[in-house]
C-alpha positions, -999 to 999 in steps of 0.1 A, spaced: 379 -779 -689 352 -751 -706 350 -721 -685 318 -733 -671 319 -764 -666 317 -769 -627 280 -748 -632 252 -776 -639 237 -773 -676 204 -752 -674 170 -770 -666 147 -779 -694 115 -756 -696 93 -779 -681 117 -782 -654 124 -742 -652 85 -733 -648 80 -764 -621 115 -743 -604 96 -710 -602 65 -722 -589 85 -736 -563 102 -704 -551 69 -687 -553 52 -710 -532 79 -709 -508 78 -669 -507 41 -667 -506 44 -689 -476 74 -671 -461 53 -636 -468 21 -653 -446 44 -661 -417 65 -629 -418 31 -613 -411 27 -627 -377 64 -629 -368 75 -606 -334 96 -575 -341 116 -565 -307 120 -527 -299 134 -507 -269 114 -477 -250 129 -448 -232 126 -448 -192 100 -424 -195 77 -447 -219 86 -476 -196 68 -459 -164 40 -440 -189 28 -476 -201 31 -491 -164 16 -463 -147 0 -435 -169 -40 -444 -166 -75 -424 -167 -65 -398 -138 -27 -393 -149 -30 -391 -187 -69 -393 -193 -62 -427 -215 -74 -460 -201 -45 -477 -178 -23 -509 -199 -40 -526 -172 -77 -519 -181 -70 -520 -220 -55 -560 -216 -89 -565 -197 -106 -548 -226 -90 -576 -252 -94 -598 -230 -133 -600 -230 -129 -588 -272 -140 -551 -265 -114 -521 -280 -110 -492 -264 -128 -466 -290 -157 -494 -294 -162 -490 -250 -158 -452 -251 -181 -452 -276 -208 -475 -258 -202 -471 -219 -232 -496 -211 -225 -527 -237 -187 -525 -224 -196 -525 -192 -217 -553 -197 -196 -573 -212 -168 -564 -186 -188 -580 -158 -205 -608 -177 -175 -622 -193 -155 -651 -185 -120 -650 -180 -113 -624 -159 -107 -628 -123 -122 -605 -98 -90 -583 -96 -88 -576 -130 -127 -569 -133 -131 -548 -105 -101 -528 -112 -113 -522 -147 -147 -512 -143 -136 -486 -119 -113 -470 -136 -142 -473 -169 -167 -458 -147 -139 -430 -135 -137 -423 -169 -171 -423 -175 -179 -395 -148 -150 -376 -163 -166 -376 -198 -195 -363 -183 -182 -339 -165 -165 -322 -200 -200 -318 -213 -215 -307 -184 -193 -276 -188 -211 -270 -221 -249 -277 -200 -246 -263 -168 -288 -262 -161 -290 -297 -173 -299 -314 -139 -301 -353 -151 -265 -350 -160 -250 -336 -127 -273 -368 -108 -251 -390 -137 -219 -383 -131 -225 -381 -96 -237 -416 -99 -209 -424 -119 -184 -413 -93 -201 -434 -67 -200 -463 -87 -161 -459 -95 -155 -456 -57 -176 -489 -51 -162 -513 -76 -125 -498 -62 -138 -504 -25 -147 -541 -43 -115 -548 -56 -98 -532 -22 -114 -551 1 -135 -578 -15 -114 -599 -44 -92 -629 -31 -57 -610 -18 -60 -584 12 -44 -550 7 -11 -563 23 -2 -587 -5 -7 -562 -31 12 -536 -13 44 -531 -43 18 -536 -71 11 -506 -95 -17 -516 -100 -34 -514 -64 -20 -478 -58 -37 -466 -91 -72 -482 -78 -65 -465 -44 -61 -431 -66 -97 -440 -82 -113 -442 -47 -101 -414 -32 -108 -393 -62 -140 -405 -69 -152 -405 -30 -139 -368 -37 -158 -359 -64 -190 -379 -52 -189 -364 -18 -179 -331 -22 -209 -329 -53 -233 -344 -32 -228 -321 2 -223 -289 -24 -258 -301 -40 -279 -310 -12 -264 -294 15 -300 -280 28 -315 -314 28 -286 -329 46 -292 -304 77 -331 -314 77 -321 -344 81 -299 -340 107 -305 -364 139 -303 -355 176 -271 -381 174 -253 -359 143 -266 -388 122 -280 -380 84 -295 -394 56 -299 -386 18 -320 -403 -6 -307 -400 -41 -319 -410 -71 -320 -445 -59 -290 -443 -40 -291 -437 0 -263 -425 17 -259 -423 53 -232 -404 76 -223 -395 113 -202 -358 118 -202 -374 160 -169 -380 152 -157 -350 142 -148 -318 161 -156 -296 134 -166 -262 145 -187 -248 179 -207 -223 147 -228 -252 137 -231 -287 130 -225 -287 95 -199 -267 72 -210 -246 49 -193 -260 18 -171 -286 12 -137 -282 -13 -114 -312 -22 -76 -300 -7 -62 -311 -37 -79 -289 -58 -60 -258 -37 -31 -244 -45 -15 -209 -27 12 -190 -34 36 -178 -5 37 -216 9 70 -231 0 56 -267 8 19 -290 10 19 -316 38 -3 -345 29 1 -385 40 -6 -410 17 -34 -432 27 -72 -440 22 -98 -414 22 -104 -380 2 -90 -351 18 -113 -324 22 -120 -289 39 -150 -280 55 -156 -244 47 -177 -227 78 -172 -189 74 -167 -166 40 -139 -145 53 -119 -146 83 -118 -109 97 -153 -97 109 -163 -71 135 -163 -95 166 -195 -90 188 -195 -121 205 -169 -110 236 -154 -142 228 -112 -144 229 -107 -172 206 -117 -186 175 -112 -223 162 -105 -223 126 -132 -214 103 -117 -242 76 -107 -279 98 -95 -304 72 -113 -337 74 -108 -371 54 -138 -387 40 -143 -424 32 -172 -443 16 -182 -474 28 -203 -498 9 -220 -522 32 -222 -562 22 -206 -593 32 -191 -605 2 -183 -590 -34 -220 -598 -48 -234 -578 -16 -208 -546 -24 -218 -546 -63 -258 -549 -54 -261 -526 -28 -276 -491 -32 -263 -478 4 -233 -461 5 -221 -452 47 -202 -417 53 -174 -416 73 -153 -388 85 -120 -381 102 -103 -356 119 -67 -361 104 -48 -351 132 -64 -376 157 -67 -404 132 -38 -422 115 -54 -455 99 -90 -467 95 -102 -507 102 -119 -522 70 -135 -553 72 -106 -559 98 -77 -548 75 -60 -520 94 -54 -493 65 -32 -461 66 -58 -431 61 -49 -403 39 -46 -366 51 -40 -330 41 -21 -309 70 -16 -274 46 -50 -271 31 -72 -258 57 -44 -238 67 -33 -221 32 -71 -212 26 -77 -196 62 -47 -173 54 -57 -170 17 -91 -155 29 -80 -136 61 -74 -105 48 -44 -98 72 -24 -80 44 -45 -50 40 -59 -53 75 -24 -57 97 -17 -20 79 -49 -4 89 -45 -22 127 -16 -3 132 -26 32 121 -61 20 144 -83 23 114 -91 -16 118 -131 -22 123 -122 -58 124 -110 -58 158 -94 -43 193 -86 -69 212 -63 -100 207 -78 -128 193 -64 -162 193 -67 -186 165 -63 -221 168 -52 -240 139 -69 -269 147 -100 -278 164 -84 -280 202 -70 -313 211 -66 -320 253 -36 -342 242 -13 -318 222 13 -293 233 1 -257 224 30 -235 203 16 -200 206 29 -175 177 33 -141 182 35 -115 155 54 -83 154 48 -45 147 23 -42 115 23 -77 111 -4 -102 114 -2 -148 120 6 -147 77 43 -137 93 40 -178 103 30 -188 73 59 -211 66 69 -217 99 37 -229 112 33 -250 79 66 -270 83 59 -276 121 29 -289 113 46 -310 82 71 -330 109 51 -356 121 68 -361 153 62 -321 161 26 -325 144 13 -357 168 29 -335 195 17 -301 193 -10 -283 184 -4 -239 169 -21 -211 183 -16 -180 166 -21 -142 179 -36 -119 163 -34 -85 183 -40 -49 170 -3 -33 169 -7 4 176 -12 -2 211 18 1 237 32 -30 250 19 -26 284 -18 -28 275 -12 -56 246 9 -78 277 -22 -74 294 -48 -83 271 -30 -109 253 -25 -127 286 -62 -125 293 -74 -141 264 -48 -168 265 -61 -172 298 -96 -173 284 -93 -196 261 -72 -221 280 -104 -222 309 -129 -227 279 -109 -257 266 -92 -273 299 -114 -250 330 -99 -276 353 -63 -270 340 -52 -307 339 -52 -317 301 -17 -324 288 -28 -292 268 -22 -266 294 12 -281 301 49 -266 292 33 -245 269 59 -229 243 60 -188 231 73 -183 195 75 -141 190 92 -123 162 100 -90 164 80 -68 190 59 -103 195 91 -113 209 92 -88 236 60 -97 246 66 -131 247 94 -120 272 71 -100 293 51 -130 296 76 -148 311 90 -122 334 82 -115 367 78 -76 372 77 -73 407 75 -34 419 105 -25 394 80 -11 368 56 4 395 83 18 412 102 34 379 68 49 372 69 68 407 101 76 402 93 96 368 60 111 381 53 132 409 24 116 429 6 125 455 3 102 484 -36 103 485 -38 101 450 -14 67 450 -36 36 460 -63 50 434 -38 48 408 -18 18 419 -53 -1 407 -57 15 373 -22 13 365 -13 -18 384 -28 -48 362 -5 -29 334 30 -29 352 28 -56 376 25 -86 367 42 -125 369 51 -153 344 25 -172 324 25 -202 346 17 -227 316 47 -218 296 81 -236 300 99 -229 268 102 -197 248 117 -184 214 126 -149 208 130 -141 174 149 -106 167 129 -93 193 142 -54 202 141 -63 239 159 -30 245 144 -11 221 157 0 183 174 34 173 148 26 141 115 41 163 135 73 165 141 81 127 119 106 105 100 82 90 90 58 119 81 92 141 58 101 109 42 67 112 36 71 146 17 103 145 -8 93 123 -16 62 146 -54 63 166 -58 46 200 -91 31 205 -114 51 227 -113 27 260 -72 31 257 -75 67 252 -99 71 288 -77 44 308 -47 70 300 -65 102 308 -78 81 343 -43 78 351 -32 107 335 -55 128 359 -43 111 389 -7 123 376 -23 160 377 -22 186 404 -52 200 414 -41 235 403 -22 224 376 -38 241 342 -27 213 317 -21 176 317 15 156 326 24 130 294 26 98 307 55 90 281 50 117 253 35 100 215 20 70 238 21 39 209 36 10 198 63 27 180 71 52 201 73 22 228 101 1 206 120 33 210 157 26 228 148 55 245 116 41 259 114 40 298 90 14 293 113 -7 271 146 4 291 131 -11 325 109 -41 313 146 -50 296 162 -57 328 129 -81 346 144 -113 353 126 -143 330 111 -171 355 136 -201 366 109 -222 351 112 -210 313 143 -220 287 147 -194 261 163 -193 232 176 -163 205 171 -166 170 188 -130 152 190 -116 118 220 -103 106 222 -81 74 254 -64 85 283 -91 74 311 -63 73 307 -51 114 312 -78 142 289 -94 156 282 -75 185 278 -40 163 255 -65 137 215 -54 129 192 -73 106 186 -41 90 159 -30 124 171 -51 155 204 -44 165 220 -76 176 227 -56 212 188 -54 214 181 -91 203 210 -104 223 200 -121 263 222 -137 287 215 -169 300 199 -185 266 196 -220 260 206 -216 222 216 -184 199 217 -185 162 225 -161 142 212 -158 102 223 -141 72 189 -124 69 172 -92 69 146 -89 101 117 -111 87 144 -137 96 112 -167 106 106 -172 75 148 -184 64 149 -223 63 176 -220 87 154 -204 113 128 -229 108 150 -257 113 160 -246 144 122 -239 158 115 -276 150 145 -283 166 139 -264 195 106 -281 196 120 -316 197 140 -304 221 112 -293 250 98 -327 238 127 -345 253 127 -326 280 94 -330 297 88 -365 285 122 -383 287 100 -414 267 87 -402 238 101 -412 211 110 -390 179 114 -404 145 147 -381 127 
């Protein structure tokens, strides 16, 4: 056989060229169809949630969900950015797209409409027509995501896993933000005109009318609207380890009612409510079905006090309602001034203030256990920053309780702060609760660190004669003289327990003094401290009582008379108030520093609070922390105060129930 003979013989020519027109029409047709043949490809985990989650607000790019909408009516994405109005149009005239899908798209379109806007409004800040847009704009994003919320064909429940709803809850609340917050900020005058007798208000603008009620809320006794409102999530503070929000429906706001904190108080009032309440905002748009939502030009103003609302009824869907717990808080402390002011206190070159103040952290609630906060020596309520924060971040303790904070000038002796501190506690609790019955004015709890803790202790101690009698014991005093000095010096060394506190917490609290107040530098400190003037005479009353009347110079009541002087373990003050036994009534607890591993415990210090000092018999609880003396703000100390909390919960309502 030939070496090729299994191979056929080759084709004629005719039949050759009829061959090759064959294989290119085969290849020409295999060329069209490998054109529209599907490719498969993998993403990354980080793609995979971009493309299913990343939308307007979270990348500034139009959602997967609003771009299929897009192709769905035959509109592209740069052809819609390009003309809003036709693709907006076209949106809600075109067929084939259910309500869901519609709704959802045109408010995340008009979202980033009002976005747009707002980038070029950074380059025309007098131009007036485009602030009215994109406030317009934000209104409208916030209606069509109220339509698809509440007025398409599933409730809220049924979408409740779906991307998809959570990212149209996001363009509500941020939109009702934007639109609310703008529309107070801008009209804010015209809004207290029009004011009602019934804390009603209305605003016509530019078409739109939008009508409110603050009856609701408890803002602030100085007036019936704030003076600005800021979005919370637009805050952000250093020195606050954590933000406490709940997820939920509503922008989360805080009304802004004074420019600082600290001012020269005038008003002989004790107390102060806080100057920034946080408050969640929701718009309603009023209709009875979707065509009522999308034609209406009335948009209803609702507000909340977070702490007394949880969920909001819509159309009788019950819906969780969105809150910010730190806000308010972080931006009183970030405008206090308490740094500088907490120094200049303590030296008595303050003008703020010479008398305790107390500040409640919330606008006062009959219902909720007050936790009242005590600072220490040339300190000031920022010593609580993170304590206070995470109490009011645990949501059994924050439906439960409710912070007041003292803020007391610390270059005065303990005596007269005991005093005065108890009086405007006393104060304020008769201004809130005057009959004393509200669940309020109950098993109050005393949190003090450092010399705040001894005076928490003195608060809860019953004096008796001891200190009277110590004090006769140390003077020489005449028996005429006695009874006239018994009722200038009495209301400062006799005295009994709070009545409405049950639980207390001493945190490395010199209740026997420190060896500290007696070094160089402490003794320097304390010369250069000023009493106020009405201290000053109430000492030379008693001081004159003390005095012979042929004795040419005056008797020291107890030498350098001042706070520091007073922490001294060498105090007679300190040494007797150390041994008044605390009321039955009260459980107490010890939280100590230690910053002195090497030494046992009994010999320990926190670096100013020997552990000898700190240490009281008969405690509930004692914990000791690897810490220096600022030992509130160690996580470990702060667990146990919330613990400690939950525990006084359990105790005096056996019923309630804690979530872990």
């Amino acid at each position: 056989m030939p070496p090729f003979a299994q191979f056929p013989a080759p084709m004629p020519a005719r039949s050759a060229r009829r061959g090759v027109g064959l294989f290119a029409l085969l290849a020409l047709l295999l060329g069209v169809q490998g054109c529209a043949m599907v490719s498969v490809g993998s993403v990354s985990t980080q793609e995979y949630l971009s493309n299913r989650r990343g939308d307007v607000i979270t990348t500034g790019e139009l959602s997967a969900s609003a771009r299929t909408a897009l192709q769905v009516v035959g509109i592209d994405n740069a052809r819609c950015k390009a003309n809003f109005e036709v693709c907006k149009t076209t949106l809600k005239e075109t067929i084939g797209l259910g309500d869901e899908q519609r709704m959802s798209a045109l408010s995340e379109l008009w979202l980033r409409e009002a976005l747009q806007l707002t980038e070029v409004a950074k380059l025309e800040r007098a131009n007036e027509r485009l602030q009215t847009d994109i406030l317009k704009a934000y209104l409208e994003s916030a209606r069509h995501a109220y339509a698809y919320l509440f007025f398409t064909g599933r409730t809220p429940d049924l979408r409740a896993l779906e991307d998809r709803q959570a990212q149209v809850r996001d363009y509500y609340n941020f939109a009702t933000q934007q639109a609310v917050v703008g529309l107070f900020n801008r009209y804010r005058d015209a809004l207290e005109k029009s004011v009602s007798a019934q804390s009603t208000y209305t605003l016509d603008f530019d078409g739109w009318t939008v009508q409110g009620s603050t009856a609701g809320l408890t803002l602030n006794r100085k007036g019936t609207l704030p003076k600005e409102l800021m979005a919370a999530a637009s805050l952000t503070f250093n020195g606050v380890r954590n933000q406490y929000r709940r997820d939920g429906l509503g922008a989360e706001l805080v009304a802004v009612f004074a420019d600082k904190v600290l001012a020269k108080e005038d008003d002989g009032v004790s107390w102060s409510e806080t100057p920034f309440p946080s408050l969640t905002v929701m718009l309603h748009f009023p209709g009875r079905s979707l065509n009522d939502v999308l034609n209406t030009q009335n948009a209803e103003l609702a507000g909340f006090d977070p702490y007394k609302a949880q969920s909001v009824d819509v159309r009788g869907i019950r819906v969780p309602l969105a809150a910010n717990f730190t806000a308010g808080y972080g931006l009183w402390l970030a405008r206090s001034g308490f740094a500088q002011e907490s120094l200049l206190t303590l030296i008595g070159r303050s003008e703020a203030f010479e008398q305790p103040r107390i500040y409640l952290m919330q606008p006062f609630d009959p219902n909720r256990r007050i936790v009242v906060m005590l600072h220490g020596l040339a300190s000031s309520p920022e010593a609580w920053v993170n304590v206070a924060n995470e109490v009011l971040g645990d949501e059994a303790l924050r439906e439960n309780f409710q912070i007041w904070q003292v803020y007391y000038p610390t270059n005065l002796p303990l005596a007269f702060n005991n005093k005065s501190i108890r009086d405007a506690l006393q104060t304020t609790l008769i201004t809130f609760d005057p009959q004393g019955t509200r669940r309020a004015s109950r098993d109050m709890v005393l949190v003090g660190h450092s010399m705040g803790g001894v005076l928490a202790r003195l608060m809860v101690t019953s004096s008796g004669d001891q200190l009277w009698e110590a004090f006769l014991d140390q003077y020489d005093v005449r028996p005429d003289r006695e009874a006239r000095l018994k009722q200038k010096l009495g209301p400062f060394v006799m005295f009994e327990p709070v009545p409405q506190v049950t639980r207390a917490v001493f945190i490395a609290a010199p209740h026997r003094g420190t060896p500290m107040a007696e070094n160089h530098f402490a003794r320097f400190v304390s010369g250069l401290i000023r009493l106020p003037a009405t201290v000053l005479n109430r000492v030379g009353e008693i001081a004159q009582l003390l005095v012979a009347p042929d004795s040419a110079s005056d008797v020291p009541l107890t030498g350098n008379l001042n706070s520091i002087s007073n922490l001294s373990d060498q105090d007679p003050f300190v040494r007797q108030s150390a041994k008044l036994p605390i009321s039955p009534r009260v459980t107490y607890h010890s939280i100590m520093g230690n910053n002195t591993p090497t030494l046992p415990l009994a010999a320990s210090s926190d670096g100013v609070v020997p552990y000898a000092s700190a240490y009281l018999d008969g405690a509930a609880s004692e914990l000791v922390v690897p810490s220096w003396h600022s030992v509130q703000e160690t996580p470990e100390a702060i667990v146990e105060i919330r613990r400690i909390l939950r525990e006084h919960l359990k105790a005096i309502e056996p019923g309630v129930a804690l979530p872990p």
